[in-house]
PyMOL Python script that loads the backbone (N, CA, C, O; Angstrom):
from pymol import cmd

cmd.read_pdbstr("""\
ATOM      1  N   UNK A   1       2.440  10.688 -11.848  1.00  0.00           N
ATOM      2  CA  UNK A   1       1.940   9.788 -10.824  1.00  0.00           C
ATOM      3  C   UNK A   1       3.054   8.804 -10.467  1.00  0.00           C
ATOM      4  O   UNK A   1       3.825   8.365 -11.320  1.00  0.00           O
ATOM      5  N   UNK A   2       3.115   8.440  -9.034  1.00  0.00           N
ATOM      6  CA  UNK A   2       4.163   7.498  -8.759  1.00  0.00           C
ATOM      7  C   UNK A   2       3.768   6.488  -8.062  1.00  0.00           C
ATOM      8  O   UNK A   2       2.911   6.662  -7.196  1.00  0.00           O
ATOM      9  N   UNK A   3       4.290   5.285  -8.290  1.00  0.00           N
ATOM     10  CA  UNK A   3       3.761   3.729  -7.480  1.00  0.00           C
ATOM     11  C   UNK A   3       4.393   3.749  -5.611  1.00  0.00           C
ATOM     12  O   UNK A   3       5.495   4.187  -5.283  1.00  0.00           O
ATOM     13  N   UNK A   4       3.817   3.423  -5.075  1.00  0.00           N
ATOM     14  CA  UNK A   4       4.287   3.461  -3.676  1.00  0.00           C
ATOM     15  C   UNK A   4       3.933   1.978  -3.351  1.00  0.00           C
ATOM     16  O   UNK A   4       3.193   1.188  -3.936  1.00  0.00           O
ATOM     17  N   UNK A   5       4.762   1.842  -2.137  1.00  0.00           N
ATOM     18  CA  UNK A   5       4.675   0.480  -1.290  1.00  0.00           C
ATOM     19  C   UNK A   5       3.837   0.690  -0.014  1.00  0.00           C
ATOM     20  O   UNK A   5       4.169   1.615   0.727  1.00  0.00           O
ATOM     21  N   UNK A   6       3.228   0.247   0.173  1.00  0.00           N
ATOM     22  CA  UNK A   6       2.740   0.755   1.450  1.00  0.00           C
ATOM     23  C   UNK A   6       2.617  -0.706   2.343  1.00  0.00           C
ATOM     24  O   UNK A   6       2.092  -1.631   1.723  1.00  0.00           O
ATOM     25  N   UNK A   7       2.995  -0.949   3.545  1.00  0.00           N
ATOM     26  CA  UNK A   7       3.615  -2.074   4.316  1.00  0.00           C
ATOM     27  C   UNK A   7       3.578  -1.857   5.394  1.00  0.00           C
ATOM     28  O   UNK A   7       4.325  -0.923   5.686  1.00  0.00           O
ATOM     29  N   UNK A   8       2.815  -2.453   6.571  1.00  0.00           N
ATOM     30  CA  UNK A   8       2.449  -2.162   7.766  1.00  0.00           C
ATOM     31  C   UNK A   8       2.579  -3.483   8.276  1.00  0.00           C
ATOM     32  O   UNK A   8       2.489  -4.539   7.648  1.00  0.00           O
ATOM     33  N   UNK A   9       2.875  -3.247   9.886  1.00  0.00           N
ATOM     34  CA  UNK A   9       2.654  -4.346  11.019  1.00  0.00           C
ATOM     35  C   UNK A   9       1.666  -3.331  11.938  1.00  0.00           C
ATOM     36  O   UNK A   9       1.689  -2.156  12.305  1.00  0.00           O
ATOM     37  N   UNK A  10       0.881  -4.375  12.070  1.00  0.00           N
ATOM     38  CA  UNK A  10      -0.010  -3.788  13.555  1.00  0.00           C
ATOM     39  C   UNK A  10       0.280  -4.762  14.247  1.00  0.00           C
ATOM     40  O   UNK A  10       0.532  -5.960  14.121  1.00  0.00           O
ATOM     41  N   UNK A  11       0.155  -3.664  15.343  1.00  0.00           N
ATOM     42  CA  UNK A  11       0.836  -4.390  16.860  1.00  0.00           C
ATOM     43  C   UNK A  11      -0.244  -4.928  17.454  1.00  0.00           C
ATOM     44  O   UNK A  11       0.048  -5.986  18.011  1.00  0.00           O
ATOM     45  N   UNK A  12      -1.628  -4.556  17.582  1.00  0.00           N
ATOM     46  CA  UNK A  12      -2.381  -5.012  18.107  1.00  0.00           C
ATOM     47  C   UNK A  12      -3.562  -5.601  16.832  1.00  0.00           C
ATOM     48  O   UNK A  12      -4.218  -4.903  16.059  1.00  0.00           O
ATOM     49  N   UNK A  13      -3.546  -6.680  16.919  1.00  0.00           N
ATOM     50  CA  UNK A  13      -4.221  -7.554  16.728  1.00  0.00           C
ATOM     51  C   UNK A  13      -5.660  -8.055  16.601  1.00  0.00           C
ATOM     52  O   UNK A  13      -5.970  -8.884  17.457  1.00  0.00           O
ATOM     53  N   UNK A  14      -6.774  -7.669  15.554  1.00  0.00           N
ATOM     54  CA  UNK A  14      -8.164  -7.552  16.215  1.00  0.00           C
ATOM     55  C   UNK A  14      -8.574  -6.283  16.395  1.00  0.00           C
ATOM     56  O   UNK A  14      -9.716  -5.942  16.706  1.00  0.00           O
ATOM     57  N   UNK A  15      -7.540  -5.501  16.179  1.00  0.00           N
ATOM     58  CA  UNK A  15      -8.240  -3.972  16.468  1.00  0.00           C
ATOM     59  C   UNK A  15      -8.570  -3.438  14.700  1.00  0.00           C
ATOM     60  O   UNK A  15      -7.921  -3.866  13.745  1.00  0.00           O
ATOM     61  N   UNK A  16      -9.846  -2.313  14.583  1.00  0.00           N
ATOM     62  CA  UNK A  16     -10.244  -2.055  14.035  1.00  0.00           C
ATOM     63  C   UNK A  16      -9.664  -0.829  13.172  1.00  0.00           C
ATOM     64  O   UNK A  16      -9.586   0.380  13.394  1.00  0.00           O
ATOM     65  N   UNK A  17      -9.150  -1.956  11.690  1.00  0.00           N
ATOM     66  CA  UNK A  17      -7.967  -1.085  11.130  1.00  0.00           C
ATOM     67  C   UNK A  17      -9.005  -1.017   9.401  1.00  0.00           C
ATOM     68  O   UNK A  17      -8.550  -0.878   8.265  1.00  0.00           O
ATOM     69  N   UNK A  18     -10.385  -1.168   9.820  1.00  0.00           N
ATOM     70  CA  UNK A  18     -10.849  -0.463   8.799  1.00  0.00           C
ATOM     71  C   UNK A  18     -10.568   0.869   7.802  1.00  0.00           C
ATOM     72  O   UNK A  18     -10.637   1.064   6.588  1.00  0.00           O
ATOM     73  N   UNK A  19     -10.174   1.771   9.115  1.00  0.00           N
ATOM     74  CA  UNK A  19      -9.936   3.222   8.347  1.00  0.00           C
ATOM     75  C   UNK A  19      -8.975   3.017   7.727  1.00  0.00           C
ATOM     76  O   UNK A  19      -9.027   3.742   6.734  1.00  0.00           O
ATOM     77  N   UNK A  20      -8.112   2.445   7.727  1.00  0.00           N
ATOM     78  CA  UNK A  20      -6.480   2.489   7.012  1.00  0.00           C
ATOM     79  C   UNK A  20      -6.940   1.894   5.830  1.00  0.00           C
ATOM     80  O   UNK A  20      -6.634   2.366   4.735  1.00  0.00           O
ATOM     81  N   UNK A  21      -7.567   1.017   5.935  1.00  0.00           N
ATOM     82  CA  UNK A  21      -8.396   0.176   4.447  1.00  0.00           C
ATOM     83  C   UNK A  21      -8.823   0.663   3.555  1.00  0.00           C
ATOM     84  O   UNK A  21      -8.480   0.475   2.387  1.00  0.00           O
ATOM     85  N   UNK A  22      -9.966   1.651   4.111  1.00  0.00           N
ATOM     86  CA  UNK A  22     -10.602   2.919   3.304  1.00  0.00           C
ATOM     87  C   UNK A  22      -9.748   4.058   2.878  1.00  0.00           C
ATOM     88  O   UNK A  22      -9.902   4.654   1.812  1.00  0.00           O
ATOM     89  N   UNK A  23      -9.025   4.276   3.586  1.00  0.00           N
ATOM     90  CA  UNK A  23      -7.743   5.369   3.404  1.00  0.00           C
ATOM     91  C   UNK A  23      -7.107   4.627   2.004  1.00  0.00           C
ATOM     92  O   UNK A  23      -6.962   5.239   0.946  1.00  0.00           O
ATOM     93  N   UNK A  24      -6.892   3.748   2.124  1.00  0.00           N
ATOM     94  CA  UNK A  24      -5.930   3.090   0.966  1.00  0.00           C
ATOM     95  C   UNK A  24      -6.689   2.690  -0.146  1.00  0.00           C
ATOM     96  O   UNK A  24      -6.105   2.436  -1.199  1.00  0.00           O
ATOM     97  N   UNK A  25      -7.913   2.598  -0.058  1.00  0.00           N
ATOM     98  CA  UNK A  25      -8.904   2.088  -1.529  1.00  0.00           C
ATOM     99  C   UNK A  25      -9.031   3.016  -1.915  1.00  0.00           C
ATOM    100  O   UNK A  25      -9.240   3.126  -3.123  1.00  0.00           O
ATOM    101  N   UNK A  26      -8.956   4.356  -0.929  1.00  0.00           N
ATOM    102  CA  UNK A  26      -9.698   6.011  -1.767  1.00  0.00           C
ATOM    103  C   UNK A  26      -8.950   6.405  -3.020  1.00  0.00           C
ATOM    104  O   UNK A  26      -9.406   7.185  -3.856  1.00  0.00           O
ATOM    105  N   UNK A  27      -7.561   5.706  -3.107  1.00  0.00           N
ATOM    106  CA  UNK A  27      -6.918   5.950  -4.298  1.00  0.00           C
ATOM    107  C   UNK A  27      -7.654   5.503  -5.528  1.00  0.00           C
ATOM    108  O   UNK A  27      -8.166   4.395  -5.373  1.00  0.00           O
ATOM    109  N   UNK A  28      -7.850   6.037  -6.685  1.00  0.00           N
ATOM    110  CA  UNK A  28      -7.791   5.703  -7.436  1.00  0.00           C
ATOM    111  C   UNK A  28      -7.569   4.257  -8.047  1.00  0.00           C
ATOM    112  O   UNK A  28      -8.345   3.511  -8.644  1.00  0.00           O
ATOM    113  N   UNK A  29      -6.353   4.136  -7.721  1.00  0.00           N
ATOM    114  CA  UNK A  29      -5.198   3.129  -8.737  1.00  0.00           C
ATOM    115  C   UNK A  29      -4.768   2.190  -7.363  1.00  0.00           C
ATOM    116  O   UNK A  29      -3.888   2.708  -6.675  1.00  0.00           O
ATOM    117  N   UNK A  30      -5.230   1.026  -6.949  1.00  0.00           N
ATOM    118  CA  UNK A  30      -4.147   0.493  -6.150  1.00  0.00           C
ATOM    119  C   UNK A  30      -4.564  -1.165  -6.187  1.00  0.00           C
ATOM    120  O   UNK A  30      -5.447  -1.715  -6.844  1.00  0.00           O
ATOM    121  N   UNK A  31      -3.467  -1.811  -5.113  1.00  0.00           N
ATOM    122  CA  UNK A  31      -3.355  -3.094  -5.751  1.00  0.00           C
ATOM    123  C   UNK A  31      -3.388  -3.729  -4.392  1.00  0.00           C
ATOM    124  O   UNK A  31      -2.784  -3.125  -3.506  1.00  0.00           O
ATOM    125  N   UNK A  32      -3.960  -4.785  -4.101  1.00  0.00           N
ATOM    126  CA  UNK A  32      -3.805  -5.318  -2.414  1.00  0.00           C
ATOM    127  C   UNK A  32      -4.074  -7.057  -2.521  1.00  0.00           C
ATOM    128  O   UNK A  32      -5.118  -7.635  -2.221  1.00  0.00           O
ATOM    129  N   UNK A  33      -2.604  -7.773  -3.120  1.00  0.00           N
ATOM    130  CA  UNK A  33      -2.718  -8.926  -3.048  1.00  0.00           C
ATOM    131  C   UNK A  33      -1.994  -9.691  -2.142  1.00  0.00           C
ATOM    132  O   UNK A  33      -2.071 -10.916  -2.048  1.00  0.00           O
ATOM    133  N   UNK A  34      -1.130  -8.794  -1.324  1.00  0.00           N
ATOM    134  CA  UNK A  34      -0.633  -9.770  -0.078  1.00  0.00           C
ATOM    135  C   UNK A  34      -0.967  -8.484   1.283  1.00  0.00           C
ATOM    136  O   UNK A  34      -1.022  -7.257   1.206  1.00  0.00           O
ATOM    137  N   UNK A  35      -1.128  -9.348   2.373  1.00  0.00           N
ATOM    138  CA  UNK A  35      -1.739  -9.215   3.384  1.00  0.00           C
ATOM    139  C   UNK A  35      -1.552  -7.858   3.854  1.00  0.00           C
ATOM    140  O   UNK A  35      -2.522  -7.101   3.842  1.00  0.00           O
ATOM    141  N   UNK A  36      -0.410  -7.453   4.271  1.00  0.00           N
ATOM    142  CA  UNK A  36      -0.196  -6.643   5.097  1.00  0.00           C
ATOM    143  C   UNK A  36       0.676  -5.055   3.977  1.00  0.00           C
ATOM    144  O   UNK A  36       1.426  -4.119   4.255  1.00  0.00           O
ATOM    145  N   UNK A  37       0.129  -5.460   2.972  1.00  0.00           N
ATOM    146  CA  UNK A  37       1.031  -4.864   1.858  1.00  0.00           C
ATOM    147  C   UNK A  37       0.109  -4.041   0.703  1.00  0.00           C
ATOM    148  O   UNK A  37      -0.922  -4.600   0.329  1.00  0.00           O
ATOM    149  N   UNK A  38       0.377  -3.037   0.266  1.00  0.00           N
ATOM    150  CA  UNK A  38      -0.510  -2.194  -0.880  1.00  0.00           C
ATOM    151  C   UNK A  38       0.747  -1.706  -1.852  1.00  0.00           C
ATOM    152  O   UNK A  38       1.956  -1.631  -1.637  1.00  0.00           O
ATOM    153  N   UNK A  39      -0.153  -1.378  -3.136  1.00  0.00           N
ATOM    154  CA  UNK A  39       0.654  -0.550  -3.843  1.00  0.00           C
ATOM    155  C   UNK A  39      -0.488   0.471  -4.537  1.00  0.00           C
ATOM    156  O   UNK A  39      -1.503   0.101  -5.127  1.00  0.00           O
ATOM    157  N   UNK A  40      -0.141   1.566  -4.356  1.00  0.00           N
ATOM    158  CA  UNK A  40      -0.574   2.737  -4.533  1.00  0.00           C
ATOM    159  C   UNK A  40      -0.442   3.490  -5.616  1.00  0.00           C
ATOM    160  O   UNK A  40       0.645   4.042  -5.440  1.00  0.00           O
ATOM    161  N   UNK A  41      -0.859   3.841  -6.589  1.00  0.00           N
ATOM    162  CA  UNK A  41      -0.651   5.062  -7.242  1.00  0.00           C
ATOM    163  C   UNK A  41      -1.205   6.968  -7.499  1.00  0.00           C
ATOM    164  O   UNK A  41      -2.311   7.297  -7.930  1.00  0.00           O
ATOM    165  N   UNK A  42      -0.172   7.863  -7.125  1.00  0.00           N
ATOM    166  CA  UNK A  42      -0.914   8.837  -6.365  1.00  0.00           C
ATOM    167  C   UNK A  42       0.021  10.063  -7.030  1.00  0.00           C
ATOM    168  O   UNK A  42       1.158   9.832  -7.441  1.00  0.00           O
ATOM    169  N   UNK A  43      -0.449  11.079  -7.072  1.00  0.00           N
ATOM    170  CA  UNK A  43       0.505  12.020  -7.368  1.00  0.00           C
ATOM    171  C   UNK A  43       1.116  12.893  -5.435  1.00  0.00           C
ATOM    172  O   UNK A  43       1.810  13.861  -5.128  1.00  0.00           O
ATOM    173  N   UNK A  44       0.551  12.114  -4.862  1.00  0.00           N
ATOM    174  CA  UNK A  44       1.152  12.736  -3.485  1.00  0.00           C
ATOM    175  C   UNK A  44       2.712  11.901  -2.803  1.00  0.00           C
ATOM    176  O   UNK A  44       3.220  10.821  -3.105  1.00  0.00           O
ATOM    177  N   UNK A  45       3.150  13.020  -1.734  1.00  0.00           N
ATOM    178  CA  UNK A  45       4.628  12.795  -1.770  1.00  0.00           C
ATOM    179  C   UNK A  45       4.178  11.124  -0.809  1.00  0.00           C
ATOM    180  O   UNK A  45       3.096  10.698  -0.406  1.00  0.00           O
ATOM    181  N   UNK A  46       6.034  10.382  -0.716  1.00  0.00           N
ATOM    182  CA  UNK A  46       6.089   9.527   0.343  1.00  0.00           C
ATOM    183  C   UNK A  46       5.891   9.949   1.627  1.00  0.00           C
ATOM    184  O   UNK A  46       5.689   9.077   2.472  1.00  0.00           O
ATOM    185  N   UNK A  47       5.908  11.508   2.078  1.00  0.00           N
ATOM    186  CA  UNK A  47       5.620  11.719   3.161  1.00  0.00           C
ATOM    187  C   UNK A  47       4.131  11.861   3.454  1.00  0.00           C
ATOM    188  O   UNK A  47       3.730  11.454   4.545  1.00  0.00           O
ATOM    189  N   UNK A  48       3.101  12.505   2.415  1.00  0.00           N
ATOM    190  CA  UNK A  48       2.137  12.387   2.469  1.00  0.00           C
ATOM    191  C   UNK A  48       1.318  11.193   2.854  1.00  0.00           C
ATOM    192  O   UNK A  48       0.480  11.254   3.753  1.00  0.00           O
ATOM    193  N   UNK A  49       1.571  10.092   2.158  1.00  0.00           N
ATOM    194  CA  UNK A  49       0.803   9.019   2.055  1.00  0.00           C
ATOM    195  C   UNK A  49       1.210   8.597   3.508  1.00  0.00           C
ATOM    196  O   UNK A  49       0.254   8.351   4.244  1.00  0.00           O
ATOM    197  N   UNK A  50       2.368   8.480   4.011  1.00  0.00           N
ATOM    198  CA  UNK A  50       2.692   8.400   5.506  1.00  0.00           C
ATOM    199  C   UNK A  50       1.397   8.789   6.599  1.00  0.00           C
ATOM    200  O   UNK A  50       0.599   8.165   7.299  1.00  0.00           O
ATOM    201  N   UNK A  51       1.775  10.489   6.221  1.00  0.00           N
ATOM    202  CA  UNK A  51       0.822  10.722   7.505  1.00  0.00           C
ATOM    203  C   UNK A  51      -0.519  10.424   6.697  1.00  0.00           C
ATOM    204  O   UNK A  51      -1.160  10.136   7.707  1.00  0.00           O
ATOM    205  N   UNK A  52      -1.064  10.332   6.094  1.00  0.00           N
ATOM    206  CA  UNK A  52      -2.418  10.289   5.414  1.00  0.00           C
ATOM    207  C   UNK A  52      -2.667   8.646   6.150  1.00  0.00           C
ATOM    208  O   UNK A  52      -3.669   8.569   6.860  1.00  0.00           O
ATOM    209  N   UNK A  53      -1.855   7.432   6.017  1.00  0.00           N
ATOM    210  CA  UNK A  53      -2.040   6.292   6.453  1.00  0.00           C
ATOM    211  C   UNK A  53      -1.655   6.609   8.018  1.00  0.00           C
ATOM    212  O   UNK A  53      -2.700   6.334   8.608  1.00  0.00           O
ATOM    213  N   UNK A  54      -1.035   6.891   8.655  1.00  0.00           N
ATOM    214  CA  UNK A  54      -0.612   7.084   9.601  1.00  0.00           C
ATOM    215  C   UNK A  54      -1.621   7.835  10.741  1.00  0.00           C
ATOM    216  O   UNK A  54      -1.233   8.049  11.890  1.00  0.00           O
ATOM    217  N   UNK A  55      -3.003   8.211  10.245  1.00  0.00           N
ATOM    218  CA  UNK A  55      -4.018   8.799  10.788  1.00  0.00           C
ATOM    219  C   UNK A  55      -4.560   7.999  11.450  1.00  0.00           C
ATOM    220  O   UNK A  55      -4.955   8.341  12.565  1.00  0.00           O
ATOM    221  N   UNK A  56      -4.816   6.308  10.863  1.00  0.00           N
ATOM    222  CA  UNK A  56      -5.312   5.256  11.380  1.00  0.00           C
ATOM    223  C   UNK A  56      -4.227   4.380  12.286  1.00  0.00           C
ATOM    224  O   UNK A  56      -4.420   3.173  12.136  1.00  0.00           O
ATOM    225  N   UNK A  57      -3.579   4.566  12.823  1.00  0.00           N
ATOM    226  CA  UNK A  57      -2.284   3.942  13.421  1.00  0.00           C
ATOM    227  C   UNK A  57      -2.246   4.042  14.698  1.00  0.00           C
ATOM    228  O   UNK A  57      -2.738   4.997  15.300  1.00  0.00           O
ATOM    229  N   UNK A  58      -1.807   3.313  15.112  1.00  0.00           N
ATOM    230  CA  UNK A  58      -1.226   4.019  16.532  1.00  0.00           C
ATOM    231  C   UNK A  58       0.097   3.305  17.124  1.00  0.00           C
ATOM    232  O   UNK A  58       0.459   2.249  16.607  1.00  0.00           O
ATOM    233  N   UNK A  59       0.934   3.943  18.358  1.00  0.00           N
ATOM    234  CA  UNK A  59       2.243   3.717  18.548  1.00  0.00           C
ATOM    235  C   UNK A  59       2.429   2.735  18.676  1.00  0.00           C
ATOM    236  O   UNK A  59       3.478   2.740  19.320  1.00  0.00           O
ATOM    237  N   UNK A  60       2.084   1.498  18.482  1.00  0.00           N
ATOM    238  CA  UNK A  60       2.589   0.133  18.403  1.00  0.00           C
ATOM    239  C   UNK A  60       2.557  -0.681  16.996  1.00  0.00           C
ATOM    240  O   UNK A  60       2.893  -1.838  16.746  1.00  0.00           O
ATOM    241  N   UNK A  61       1.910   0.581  15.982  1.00  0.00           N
ATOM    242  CA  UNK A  61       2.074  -0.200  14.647  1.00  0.00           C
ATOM    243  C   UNK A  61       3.279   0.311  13.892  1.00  0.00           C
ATOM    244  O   UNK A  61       3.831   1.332  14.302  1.00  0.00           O
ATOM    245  N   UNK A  62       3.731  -0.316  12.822  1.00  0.00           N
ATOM    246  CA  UNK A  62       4.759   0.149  12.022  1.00  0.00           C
ATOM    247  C   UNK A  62       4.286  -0.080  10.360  1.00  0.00           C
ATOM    248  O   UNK A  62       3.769  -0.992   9.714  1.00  0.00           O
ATOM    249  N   UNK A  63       4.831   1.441  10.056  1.00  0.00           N
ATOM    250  CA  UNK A  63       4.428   1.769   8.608  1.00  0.00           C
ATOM    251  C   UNK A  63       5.670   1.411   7.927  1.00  0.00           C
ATOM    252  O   UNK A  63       6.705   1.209   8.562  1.00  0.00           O
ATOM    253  N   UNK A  64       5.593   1.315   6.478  1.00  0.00           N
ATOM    254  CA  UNK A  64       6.658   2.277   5.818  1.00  0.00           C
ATOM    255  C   UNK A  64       6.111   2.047   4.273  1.00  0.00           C
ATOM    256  O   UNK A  64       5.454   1.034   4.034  1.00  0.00           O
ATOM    257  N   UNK A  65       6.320   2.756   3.500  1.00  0.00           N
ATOM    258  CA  UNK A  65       6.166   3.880   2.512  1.00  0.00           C
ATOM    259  C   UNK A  65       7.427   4.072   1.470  1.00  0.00           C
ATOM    260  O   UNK A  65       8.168   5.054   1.439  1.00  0.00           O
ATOM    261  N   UNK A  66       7.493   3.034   0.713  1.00  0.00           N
ATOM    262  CA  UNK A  66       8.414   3.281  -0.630  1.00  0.00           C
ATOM    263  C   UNK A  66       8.310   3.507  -1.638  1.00  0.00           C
ATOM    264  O   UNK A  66       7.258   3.022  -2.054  1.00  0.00           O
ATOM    265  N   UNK A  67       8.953   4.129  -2.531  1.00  0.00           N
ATOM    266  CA  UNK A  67       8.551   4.508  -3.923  1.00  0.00           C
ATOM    267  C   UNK A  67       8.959   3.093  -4.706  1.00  0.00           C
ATOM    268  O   UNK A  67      10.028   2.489  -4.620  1.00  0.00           O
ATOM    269  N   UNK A  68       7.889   2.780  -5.424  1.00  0.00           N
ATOM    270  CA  UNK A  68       8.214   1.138  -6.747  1.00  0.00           C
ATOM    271  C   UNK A  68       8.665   1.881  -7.936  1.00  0.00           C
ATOM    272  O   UNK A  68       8.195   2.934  -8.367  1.00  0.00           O
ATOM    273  N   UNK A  69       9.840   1.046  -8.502  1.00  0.00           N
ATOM    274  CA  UNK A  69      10.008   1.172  -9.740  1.00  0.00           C
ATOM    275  C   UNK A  69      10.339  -0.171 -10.745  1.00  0.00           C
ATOM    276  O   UNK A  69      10.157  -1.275 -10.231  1.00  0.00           O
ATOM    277  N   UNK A  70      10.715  -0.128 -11.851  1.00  0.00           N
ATOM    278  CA  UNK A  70      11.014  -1.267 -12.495  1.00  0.00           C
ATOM    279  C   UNK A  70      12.677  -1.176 -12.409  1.00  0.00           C
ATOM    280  O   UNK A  70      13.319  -0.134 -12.281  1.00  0.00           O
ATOM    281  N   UNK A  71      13.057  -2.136 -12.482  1.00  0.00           N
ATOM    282  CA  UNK A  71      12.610  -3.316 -12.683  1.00  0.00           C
ATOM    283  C   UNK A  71      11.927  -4.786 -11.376  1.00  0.00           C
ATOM    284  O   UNK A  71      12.595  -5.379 -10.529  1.00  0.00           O
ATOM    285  N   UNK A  72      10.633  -4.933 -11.659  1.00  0.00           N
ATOM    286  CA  UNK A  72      10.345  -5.886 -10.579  1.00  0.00           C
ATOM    287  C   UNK A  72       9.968  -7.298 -11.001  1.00  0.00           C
ATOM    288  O   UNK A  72       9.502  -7.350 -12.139  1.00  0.00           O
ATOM    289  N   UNK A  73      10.047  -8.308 -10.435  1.00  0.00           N
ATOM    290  CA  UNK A  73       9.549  -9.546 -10.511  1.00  0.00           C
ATOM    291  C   UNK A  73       8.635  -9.676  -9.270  1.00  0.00           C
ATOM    292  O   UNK A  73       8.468  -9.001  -8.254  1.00  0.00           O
ATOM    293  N   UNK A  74       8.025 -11.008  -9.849  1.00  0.00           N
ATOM    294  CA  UNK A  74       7.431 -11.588  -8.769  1.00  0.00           C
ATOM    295  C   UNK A  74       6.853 -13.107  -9.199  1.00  0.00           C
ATOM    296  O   UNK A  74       7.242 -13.882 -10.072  1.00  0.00           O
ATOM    297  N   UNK A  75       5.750 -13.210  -8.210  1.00  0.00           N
ATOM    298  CA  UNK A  75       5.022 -14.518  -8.457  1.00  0.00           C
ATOM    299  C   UNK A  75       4.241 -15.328  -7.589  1.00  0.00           C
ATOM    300  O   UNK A  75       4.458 -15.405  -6.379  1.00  0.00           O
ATOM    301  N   UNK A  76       3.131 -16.068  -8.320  1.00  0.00           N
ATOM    302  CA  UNK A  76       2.052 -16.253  -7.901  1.00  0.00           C
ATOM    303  C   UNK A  76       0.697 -15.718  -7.958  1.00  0.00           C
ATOM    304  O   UNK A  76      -0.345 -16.225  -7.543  1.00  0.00           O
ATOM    305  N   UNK A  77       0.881 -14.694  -8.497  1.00  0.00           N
ATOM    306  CA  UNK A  77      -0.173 -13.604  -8.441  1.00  0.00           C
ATOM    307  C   UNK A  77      -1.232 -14.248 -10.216  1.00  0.00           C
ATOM    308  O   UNK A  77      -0.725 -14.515 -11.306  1.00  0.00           O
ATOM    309  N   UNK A  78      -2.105 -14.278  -9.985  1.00  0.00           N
ATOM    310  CA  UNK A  78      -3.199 -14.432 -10.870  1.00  0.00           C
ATOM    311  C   UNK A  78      -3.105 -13.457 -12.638  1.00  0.00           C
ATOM    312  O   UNK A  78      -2.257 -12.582 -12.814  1.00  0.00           O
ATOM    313  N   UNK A  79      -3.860 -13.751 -13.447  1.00  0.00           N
ATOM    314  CA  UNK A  79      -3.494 -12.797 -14.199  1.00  0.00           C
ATOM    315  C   UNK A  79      -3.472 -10.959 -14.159  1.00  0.00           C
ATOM    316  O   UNK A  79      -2.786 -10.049 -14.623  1.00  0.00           O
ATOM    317  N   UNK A  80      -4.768 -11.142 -13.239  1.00  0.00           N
ATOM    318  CA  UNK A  80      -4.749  -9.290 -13.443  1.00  0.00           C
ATOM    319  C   UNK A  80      -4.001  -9.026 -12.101  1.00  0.00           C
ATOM    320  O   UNK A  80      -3.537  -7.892 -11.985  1.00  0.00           O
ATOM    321  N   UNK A  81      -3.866  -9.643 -11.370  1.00  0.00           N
ATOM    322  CA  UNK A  81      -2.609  -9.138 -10.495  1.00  0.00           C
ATOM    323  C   UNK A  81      -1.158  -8.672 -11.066  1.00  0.00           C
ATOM    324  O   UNK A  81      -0.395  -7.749 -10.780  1.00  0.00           O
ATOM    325  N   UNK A  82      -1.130  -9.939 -12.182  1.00  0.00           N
ATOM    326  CA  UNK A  82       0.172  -9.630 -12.913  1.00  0.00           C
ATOM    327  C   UNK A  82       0.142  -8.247 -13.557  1.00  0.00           C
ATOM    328  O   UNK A  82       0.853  -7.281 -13.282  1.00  0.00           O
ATOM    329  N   UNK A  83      -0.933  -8.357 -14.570  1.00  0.00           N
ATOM    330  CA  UNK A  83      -1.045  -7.157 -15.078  1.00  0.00           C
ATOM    331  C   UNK A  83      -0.973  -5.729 -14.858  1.00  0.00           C
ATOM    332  O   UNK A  83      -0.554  -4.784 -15.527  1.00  0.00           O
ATOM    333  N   UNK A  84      -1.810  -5.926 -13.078  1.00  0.00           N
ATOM    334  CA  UNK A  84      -1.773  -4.723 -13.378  1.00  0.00           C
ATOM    335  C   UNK A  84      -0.236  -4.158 -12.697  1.00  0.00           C
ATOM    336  O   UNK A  84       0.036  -2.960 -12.764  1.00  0.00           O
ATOM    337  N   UNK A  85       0.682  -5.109 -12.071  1.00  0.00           N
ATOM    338  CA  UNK A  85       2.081  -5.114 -12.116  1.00  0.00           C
ATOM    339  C   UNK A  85       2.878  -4.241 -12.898  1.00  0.00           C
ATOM    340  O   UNK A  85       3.626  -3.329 -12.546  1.00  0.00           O
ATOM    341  N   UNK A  86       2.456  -4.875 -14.526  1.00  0.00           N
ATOM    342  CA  UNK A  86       3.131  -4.620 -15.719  1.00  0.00           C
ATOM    343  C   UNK A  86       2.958  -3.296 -15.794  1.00  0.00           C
ATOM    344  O   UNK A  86       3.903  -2.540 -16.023  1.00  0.00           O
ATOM    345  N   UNK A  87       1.679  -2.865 -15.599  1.00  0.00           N
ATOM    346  CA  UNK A  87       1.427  -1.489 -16.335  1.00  0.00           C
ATOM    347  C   UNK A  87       1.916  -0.599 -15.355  1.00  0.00           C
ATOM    348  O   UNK A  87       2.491   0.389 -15.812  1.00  0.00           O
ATOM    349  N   UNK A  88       1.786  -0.749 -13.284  1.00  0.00           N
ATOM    350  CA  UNK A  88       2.114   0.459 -13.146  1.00  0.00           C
ATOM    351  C   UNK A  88       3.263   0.180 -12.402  1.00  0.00           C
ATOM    352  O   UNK A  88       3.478   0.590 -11.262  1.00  0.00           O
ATOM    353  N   UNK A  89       4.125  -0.654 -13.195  1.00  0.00           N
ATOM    354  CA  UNK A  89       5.560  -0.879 -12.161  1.00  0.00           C
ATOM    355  C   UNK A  89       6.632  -0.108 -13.337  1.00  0.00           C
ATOM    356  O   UNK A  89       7.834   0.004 -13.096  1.00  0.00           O
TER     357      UNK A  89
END
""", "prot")
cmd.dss("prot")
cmd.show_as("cartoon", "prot")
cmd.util.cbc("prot")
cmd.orient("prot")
């Protein structure tokens, strides 16, 4: 299984980006403590999760899709935010 970034701008504003929401909770394993930002854990490729998120999109939004590894920092994040950091970074 591998950690992904998942990081979007929508261009339009107010529009109904539920599905991408649901698309991204269906995982299993994931983490959503800043806004416009997920982390994922999935045994599917970076291209997958692309078009899989990319179903809910349209040409004025921007994706992108990185693989996480350690070593990471951060901060601010609560305890089980941290945690669950620790375990799948």
């Amino acid at each position: 299984m591998t950690t992904y970034m998942v990081g979007y701008d929508l261009g339009k504003p107010g529009r109904d980006y539920d599905g991408l929401h649901e698309y991204l909770k269906s995982f299993r394993t994931y983490w959503h403590n800043l806004d416009s930002t997920w982390l994922v854990v999935t045994s599917e490729s970076a291209e997958q999760l692309r078009n899989g998120a990319g179903r809910f999109l349209d040409n004025s939004d921007k994706l992108l899709v990185c693989q996480v590894t350690t070593p990471g920092a951060w901060r601010g994040f609560g305890e089980s935010g941290s945690e669950w950091l620790m375990k799948y970074l």
